[in-house]
C-alpha positions in Angstrom: -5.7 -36.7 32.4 -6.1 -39.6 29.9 -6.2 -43.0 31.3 -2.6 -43.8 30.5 0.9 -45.5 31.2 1.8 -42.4 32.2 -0.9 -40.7 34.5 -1.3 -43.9 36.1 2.7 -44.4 37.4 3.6 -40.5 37.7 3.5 -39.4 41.1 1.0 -36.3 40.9 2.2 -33.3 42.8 -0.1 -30.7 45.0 -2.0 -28.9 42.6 -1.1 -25.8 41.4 -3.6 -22.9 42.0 -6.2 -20.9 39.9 -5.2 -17.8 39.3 -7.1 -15.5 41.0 -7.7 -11.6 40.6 -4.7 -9.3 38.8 -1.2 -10.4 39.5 1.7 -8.6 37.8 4.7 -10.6 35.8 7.6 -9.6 33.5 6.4 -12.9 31.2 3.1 -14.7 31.0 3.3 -18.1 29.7 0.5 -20.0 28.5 0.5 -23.3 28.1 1.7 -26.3 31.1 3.5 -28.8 29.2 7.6 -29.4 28.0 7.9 -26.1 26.0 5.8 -23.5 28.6 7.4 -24.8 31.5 11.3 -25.2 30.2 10.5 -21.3 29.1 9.9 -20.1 33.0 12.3 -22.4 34.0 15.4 -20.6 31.7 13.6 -17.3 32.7 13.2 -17.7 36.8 16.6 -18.6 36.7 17.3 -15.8 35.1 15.3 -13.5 37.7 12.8 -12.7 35.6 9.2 -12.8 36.7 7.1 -15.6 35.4 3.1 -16.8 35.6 2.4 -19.9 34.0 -1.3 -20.4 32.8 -2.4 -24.0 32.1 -6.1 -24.2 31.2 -6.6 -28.2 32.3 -3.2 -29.7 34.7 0.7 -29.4 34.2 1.1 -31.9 31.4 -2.3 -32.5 30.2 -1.9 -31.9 26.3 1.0 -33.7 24.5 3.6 -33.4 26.8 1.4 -36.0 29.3 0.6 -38.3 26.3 3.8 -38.7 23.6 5.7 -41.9 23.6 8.6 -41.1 26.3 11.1 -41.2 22.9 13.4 -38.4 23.0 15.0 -38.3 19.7 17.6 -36.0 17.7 17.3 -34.1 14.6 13.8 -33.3 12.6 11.5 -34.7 10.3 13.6 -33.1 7.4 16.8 -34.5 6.4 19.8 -32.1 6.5 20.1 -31.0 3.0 16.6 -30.8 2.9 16.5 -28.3 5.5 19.4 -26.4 4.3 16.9 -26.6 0.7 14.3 -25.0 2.5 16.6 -22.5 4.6 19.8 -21.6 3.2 23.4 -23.1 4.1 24.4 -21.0 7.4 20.7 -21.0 9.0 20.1 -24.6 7.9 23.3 -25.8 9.7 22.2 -23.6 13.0 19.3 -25.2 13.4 20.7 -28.8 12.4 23.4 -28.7 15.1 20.7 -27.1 17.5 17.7 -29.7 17.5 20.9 -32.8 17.0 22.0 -31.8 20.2 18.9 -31.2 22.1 18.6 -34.7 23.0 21.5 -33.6 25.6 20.0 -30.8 27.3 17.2 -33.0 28.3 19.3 -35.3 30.1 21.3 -32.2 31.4 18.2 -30.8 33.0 17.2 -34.4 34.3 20.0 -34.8 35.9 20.6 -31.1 37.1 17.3 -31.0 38.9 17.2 -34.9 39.8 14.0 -35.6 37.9 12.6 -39.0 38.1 11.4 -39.8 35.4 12.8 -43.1 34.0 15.3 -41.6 32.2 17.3 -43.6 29.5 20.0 -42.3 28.0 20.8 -45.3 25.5 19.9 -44.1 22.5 17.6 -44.2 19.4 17.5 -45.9 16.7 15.8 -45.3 13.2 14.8 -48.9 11.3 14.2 -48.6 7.7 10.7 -50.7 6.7 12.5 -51.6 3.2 15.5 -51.8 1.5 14.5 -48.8 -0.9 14.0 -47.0 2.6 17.4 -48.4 3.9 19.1 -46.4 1.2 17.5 -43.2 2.4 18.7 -43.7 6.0 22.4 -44.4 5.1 22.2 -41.0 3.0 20.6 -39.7 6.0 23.5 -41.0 8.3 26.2 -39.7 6.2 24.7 -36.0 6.3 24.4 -36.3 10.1 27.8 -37.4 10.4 29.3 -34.9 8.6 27.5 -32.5 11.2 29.3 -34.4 13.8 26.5 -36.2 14.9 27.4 -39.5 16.7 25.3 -41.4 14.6 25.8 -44.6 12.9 24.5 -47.7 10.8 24.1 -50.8 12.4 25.7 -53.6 11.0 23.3 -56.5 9.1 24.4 -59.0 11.0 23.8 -56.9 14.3 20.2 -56.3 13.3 17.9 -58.8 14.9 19.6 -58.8 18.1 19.8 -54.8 18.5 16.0 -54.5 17.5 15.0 -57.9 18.8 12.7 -58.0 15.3 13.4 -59.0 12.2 10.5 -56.8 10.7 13.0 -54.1 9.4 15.4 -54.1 6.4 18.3 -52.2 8.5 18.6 -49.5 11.0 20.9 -46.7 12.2 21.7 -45.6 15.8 22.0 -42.3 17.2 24.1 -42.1 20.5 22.5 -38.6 21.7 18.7 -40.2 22.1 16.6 -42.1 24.5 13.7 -42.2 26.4 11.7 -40.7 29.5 8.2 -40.6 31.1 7.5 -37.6 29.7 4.6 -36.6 32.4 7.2 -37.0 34.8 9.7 -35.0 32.9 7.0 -32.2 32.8 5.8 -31.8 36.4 9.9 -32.0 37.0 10.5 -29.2 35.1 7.3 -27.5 36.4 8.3 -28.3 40.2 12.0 -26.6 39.6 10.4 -24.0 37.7 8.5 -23.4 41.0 11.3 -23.6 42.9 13.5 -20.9 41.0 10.3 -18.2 41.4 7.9 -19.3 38.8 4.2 -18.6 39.8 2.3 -21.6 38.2 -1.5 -21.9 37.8 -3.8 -24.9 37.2 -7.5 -24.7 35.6 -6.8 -21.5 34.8 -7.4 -21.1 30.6 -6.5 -17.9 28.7 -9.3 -16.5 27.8 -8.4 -13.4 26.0 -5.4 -11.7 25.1 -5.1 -7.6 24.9 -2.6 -5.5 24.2 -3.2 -2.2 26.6 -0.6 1.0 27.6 0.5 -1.4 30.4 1.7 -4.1 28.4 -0.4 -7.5 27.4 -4.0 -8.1 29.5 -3.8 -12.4 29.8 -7.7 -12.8 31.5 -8.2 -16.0 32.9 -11.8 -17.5 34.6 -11.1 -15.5 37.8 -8.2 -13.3 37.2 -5.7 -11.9 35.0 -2.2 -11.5 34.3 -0.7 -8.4 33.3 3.0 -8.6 31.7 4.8 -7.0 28.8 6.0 -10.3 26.9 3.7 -13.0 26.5 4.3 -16.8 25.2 1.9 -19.2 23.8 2.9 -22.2 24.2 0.3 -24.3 23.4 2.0 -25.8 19.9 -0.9 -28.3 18.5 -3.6 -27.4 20.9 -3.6 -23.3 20.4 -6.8 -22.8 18.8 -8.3 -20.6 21.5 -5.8 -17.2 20.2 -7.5 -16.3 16.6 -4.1 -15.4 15.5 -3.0 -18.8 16.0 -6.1 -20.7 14.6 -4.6 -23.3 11.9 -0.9 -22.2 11.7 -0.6 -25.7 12.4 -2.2 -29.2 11.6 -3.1 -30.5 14.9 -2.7 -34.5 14.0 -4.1 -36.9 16.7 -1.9 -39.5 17.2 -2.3 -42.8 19.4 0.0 -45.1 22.1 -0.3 -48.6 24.0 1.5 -49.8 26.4 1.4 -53.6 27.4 1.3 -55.6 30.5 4.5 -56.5 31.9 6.5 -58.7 30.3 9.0 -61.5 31.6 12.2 -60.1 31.8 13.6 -63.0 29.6 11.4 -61.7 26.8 11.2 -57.9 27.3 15.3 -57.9 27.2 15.2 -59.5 23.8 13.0 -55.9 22.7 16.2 -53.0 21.9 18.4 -54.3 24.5 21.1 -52.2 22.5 19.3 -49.1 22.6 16.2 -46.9 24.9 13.7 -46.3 21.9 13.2 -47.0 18.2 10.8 -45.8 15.9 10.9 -46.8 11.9 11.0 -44.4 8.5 7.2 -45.8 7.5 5.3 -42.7 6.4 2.5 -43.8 9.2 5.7 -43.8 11.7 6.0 -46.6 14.2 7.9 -46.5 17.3 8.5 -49.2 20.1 10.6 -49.3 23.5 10.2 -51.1 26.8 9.8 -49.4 29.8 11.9 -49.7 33.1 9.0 -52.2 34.2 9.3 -54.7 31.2 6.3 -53.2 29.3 5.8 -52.6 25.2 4.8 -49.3 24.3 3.8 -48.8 21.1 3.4 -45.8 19.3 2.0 -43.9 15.9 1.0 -46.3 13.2 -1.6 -44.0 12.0 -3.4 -40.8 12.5 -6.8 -38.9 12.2 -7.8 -35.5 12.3 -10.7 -35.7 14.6 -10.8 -37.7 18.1 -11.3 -41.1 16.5 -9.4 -43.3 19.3 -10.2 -47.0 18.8 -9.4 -47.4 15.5 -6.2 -45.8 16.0 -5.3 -48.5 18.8 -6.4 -50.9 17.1 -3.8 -50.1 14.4 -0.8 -50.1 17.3 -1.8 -53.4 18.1 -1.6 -55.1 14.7 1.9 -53.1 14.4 3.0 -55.2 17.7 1.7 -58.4 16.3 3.5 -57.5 12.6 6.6 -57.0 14.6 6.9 -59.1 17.3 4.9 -62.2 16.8 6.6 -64.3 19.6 4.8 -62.3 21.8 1.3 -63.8 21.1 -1.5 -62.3 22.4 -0.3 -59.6 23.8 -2.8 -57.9 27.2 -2.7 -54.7 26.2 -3.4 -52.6 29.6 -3.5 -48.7 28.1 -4.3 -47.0 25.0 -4.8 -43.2 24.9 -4.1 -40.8 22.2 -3.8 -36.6 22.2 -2.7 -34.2 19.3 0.8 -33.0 17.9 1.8 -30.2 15.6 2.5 -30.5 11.7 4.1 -27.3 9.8 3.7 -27.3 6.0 7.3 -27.0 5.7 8.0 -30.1 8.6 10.3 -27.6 10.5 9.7 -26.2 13.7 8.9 -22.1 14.0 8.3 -19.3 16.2 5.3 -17.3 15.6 5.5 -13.5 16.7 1.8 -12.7 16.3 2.8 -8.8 18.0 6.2 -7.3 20.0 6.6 -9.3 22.7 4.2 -11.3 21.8 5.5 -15.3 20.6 3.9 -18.4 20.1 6.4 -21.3 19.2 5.0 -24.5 17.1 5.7 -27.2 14.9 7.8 -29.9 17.1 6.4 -32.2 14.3 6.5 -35.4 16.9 10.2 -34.6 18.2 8.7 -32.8 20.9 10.4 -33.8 24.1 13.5 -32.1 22.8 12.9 -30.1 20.5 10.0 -28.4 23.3 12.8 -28.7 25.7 15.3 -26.2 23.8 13.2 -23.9 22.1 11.7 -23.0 25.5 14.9 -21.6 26.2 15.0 -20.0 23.3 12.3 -18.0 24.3 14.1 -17.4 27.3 17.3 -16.1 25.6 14.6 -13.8 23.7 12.8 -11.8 26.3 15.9 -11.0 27.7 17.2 -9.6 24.7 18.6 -12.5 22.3 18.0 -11.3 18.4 15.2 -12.2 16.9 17.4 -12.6 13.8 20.4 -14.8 15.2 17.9 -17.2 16.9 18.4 -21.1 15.8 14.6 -21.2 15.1 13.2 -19.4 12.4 10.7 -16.5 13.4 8.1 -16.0 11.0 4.6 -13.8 10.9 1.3 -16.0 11.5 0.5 -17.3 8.3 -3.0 -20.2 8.0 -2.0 -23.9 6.6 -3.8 -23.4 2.5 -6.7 -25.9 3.0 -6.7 -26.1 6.9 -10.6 -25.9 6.8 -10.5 -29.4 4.9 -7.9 -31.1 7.1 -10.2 -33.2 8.2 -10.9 -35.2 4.7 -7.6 -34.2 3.4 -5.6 -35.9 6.4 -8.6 -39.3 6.0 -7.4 -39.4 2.6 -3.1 -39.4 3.0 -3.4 -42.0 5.5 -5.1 -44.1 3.6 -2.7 -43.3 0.9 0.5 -43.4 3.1 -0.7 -46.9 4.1 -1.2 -48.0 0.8 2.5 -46.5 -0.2 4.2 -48.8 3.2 2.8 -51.4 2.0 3.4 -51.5 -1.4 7.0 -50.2 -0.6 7.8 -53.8 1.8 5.9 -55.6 -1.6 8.1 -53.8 -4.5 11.4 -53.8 -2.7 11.2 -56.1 0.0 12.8 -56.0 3.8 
């Protein structure tokens, strides 16, 4: 595990086993973190038989490293989205990732995870006033999807962010915040307890169709089932099928020492999590033990972790310069998942075969619901009624250049923030 907030104050449970000559199953999931384990969590509730295959420990890709901020909606505004799908299937999958803030919670709750859970919202801070105009349009299209959503007054601003980096902000009631390492090895432990057969260390190493269904080998066994589920989202290069359907972008967080309650409950005492509408998205929230997390700011292709630190730290100083020098205990960093199109998708490679991707960094909730998605599938759910589109593997044009062509937009994107807060002020 990276050396993180997380994996340092997350109880780690017994290991899970490697799998270990032929077992049978009805699904075989692969992939340990939010999505794989909601999926055989909906599906051994259901009865149906379930083997989990994680190739490093429950947790250890994004799930284990993502800021903790579980947010509503997508990356794409509502009438984009509609744009891009159509009125009725636009609005399905609108109301479907708004409310998927709640089943998180729901499942917290329902299976007493501990996990820090705060239920006290998000909120989205605009970084200019030309960006301010785009977040009240935004609010207005929520709204009329009955999302509880709503700008925050001017004079409100300071004290609710507890910065006065931002030109205005909006708050959604339905967000919040979570460790999300803990949230995964809860899921995974009441997956465990409803039937699922979880394994640890134990990579898919090839995938075959045969008479008897789909062949899932592993180092030292292998998994024989007739569906089978990749859930591996930014980190599923190993299946050629799914080699660059998405744009794996590495992303980074900090998390401070703690800080004196006096000053930590100055930092969104009005909310659990914020992050901004900068094109090299920030976010921010304090933790149940008073410290800073930081997260975003920039991004790289490759595994070039200093520099984006580095970057979260002069976002602290930019936005909270009371502070001071701020002791800045962890920095990791680990991958997420871009589609083209922004929007989230399943991928059906073969019958019964599925690979979900693209939470496009609203992955604790969006991971959350369309593993049950993939429940309601297998056991018989239309492909065609299901909230999230199901499309045929197709590569991202260009993937084989991501690497100079994602260099290049943030360099741009940072130019474009900046210039923004220059041309049209906060």
């Amino acid at each position: 595990m990276p050396k993180s907030l997380w994996a340092a104050t997350t109880a780690r449970p017994e290991p899970y086993p490697l799998l270990r000559g032929r077992i049978d199953a009805d699904v075989c999931i692969v992939g340990g973190g939010i999505m794989g384990v909601s999926a055989a969590l909906a599906l051994a509730e259901k009865g149906v038989s379930v083997a989990v295959l994680e190739a490093a420990e429950i947790g250890w890709g994004a799930s284990g490293r993502n800021n903790g901020l579980v947010a509503p909606g997508l990356k794409r505004d509502p009438c984009e989205v509609r744009e891009l799908l159509g009125e009725e299937r636009g609005n399905r999958l609108l109301r479907y990732s708004g409310d998927a803030p709640n089943r998180v919670f729901e499942l917290i709750n329902e299976h007493r995870i501990d996990c820090d859970a705060n239920p006290g919202g998000w909120i989205q801070a605009a970084n200019s006033r030309r960006a301010l105009r785009r977040v009240e349009r935004r609010v207005s299209e929520w709204q009329a999807l009955g999302v509880d959503v709503g700008m925050i007054a001017p004079n409100d601003l300071d004290a609710n962010l507890g910065t006065g980096f931002y030109s205005g902000a909006c708050r959604y009631a339905n967000g919040g915040s979570i460790n999300p390492l803990a949230y995964t090895h809860g899921l995974a432990q009441a997956a465990a307890g409803a039937g699922a057969r979880l394994f640890e260390q134990s990579p898919a190493t090839r995938t075959e169709r045969q008479s008897q269904g789909w062949i899932i080998g592993s180092t030292y066994g292998v998994v024989v089932a007739p569906w089978v589920l990749y859930c591996t989202n930014a980190y599923n290069d190993s299946h050629p099928r799914l080699h660059g359907t998405v744009i794996p972008l590495r992303t980074a967080q900090v998390a401070s020492h703690r800080l004196p309650q006096g000053i930590a409950g100055k930092i969104l005492p009005g909310a659990a999590a914020a992050s901004d509408t900068q094109r090299l998205l920030t976010s921010f929230r304090v933790t149940a033990d008073n410290r800073l997390v930081m997260g975003g700011a920039s991004a790289t292709a490759g595994d070039e972790h200093p520099g984006l630190v580095r970057q979260l730290h002069r976002a602290a100083a930019d936005r909270f310069p009371e502070l001071g020098p701020v002791q800045w205990e962890y920095g990791w960093s680990g991958y997420l998942a871009l589609t083209p199109d922004h929007l989230p998708e399943i991928i059906k490679i073969d019958d019964g075969f599925l690979a979900p991707v693209g939470c496009n960094g609203r992955g604790i909730a969006m991971a959350t619901v369309m593993g049950q998605t993939l429940a309601e599938i297998v056991c018989g759910a239309d492909e065609n009624d299901c909230n999230v589109p199901v499309k045929s593997p197709k590569p991202v044009p260009g993937f084989g250049l991501r690497y100079i062509g994602i260099a290049a937009a943030v360099r741009l994107n940072r130019f474009l923030d900046s210039a923004e807060r220059r041309l049209w002020g906060r």
